[in-house]
C-alpha positions, 0 to 999 in steps of 0.5 A: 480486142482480145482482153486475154491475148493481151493479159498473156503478152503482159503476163509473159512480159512481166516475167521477162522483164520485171515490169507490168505493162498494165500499170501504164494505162493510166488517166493522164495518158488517156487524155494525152491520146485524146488530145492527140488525135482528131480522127472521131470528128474525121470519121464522122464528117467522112461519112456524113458528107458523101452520104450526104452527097449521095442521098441528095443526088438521089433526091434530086434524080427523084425530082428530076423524073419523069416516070412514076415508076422510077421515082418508086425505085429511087425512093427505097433501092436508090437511098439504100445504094446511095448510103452504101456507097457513100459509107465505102467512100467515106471510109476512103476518106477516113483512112486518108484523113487520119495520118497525122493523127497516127503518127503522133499516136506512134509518138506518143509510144515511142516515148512511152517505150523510152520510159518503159526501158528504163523502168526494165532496166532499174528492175533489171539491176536490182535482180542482176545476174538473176533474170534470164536476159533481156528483151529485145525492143521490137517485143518490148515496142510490141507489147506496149503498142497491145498492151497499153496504146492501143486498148486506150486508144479504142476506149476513147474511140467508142467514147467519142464517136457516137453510134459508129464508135464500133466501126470507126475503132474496128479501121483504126485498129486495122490500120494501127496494128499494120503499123505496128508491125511495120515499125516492129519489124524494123527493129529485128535487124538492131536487136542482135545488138542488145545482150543475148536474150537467154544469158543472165544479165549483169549490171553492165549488160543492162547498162549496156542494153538500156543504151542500145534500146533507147537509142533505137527507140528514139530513132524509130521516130523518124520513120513513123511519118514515112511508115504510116503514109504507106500503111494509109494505102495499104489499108485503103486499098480494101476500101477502094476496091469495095467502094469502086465494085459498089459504085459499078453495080450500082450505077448498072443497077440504075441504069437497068432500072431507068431502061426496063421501068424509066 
């Protein structure tokens, strides 16, 4: 997380609408987010359990040998492939596991947005005329996902998840802004509908704005379902692919070693 991207967004959101975005980050919503997702307990059972796996497949081919040799080489090389591999499948895992979990994640924006919309509006009426237009929703779903959702997200994160906090924070930011964008981009089409951004805005084209915003606020839920199945391939697909050259190598690895030593 970039602290002073973030105080930029929030500075040049401020100016634009009149709201502090910052000022959202608050206990109360923590707890919400906490209580939301389920993925630290995820992230830890994903990788634990195909290392796991992997390591007592390890020791089991150790018991299994005949030759001293090779029993040395599955010893140190062996233990160290089997956790390399089982953390790539494990992050696999993760990212699959952790859908439910984002979507109410990106619930809990969208309601949060809707909030926020109004906040600008009433600090809109009361400069009618004054400020220069009116913010479109994707840059307002944008800045609230950077400026508050997300860093909240990340602390309980490396709160929860013990040791591999750093890691497990690091995918699921990954995937969050992946989703981000994807939504964000939704709404570039319905933002010519609010008043023009560039014009002073009257009391009726707040109205007006508030009403188009908030309706494309609400509507946005519908789609976070569908938008965060297809973002878990995306973000998968990396995974899967180090994952499956790691096992190849692997595997060859060993069985070069079982021929030359075994």
């Amino acid at each position: 997380m970039n602290r002073e991207n973030i105080e930029k967004i929030n500075r040049r959101l401020l100016q634009q609408t009149g709201v502090d975005f910052s000022r959202y980050q608050n206990e109360e919503l923590a707890e919400t987010i906490a209580n939301a997702i389920s993925f630290p307990l995820f992230f830890a059972r994903s990788i634990s359990r195909p290392v796991s796996a992997l390591i007592v497949l390890d020791l089991l081919a150790i018991l299994l040998s005949n030759s001293g040799y090779f029993k040395s080489f599955l010893v140190f090389p062996g233990l160290v492939l089997a956790i390399i591999n089982g953390v790539l499948l494990g992050l696999v895992l993760f990212v699959y596991r952790i859908r439910n979990d984002m979507t109410r994640v990106f619930s809990i924006s969208s309601e949060l947005c809707v909030q926020v919309l109004r906040d600008i509006s009433t600090a809109k009426i009361k400069l009618a005329g004054k400020p220069e237009g009116l913010p479109g929703m994707g840059e307002i779903f944008h800045g609230v996902n950077t400026v508050v959702i997300l860093p909240m997200l990340i602390r309980v994160l490396e709160r929860k998840v013990p040791f591999l906090g750093g890691l497990a924070a690091r995918v699921t930011e990954r995937f969050f802004r992946v989703v981000d964008k994807r939504l964000g981009a939704s709404f570039q089409a319905s933002d010519s509908a609010a008043p023009a951004a560039q014009t002073p805005a009257s009391a009726a084209q707040v109205a007006s704005w508030l009403q188009t915003t908030e309706r494309m606020a609400n509507a946005v839920k519908e789609n976070i379902a569908k938008v965060v199945r297809a973002v878990s391939r995306v973000v998968a697909f990396p995974f899967i692919t180090l994952f499956t050259i790691s096992f190849v190598i692997s595997a060859s690895i060993l069985y070069m070693a079982y021929v030359l030593i075994g």
